[in-house]
N, C-alpha and C positions, 0 to 999 in steps of 0.2 A: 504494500500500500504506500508505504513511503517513498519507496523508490520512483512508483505510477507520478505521486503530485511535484517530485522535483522534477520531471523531463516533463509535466506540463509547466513547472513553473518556466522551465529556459525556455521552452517556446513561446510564453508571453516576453521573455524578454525580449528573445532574438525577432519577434515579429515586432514590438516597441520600438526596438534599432533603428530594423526595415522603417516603419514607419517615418519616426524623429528624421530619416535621410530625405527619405521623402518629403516628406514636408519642409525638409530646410532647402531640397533641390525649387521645390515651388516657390520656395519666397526667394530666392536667388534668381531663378527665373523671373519672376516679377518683378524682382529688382534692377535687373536687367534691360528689360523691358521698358519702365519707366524712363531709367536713364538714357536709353534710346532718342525716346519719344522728347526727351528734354534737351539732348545734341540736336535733334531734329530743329525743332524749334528753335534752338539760339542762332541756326545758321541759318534757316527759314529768315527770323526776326532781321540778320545780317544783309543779307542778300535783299529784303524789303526797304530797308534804310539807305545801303548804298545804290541801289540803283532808285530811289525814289532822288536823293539829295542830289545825285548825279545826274539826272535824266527830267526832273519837275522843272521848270525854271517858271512858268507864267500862269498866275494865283488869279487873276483878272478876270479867267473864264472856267465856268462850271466844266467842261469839254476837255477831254485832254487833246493837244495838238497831236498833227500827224509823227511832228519831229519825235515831240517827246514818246509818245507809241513805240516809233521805234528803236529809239534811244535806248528804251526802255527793253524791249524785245533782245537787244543786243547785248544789253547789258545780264538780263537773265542767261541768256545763252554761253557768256562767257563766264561768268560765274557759275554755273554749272558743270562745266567743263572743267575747269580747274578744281572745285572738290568731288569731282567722281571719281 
């Protein structure tokens, strides 16, 4: 009888392990992830400012001009290019 409940007890351990890995592999993953999604965004936010400050020039009209459009186009595209 005694011997029956100690090899149930190491199987709750050794399944407890398994678990605890698991669960620390998901939140590593998720941490992962977020951080991600946070690079993503800073360089997103990057590439919104310099080619806005670079490429906006005239506040006068609700419309963006054609220059600035494409100024604008070239500027995403190049900045693109360089962090892929």
């Amino acid at each position: 009888m005694l011997r029956r409940q100690q090899t149930t007890c190491q199987r709750d351990t050794s399944t407890m392990a398994t678990f605890d890995a698991t669960g620390m592999s998901e939140q590593i993953q998720a941490e992962m992830q977020v951080k991600q999604f946070r690079d993503f965004l800073v360089q997103y936010n990057k590439l919104s400012e310099s080619c806005f400050n670079a490429c906006v020039w005239d506040f006068t009209s609700r419309s963006v001009r054609a220059n600035e459009e494409n100024c604008t186009q070239n500027c995403v595209e190049k900045y693109t290019k360089v962090w892929s």
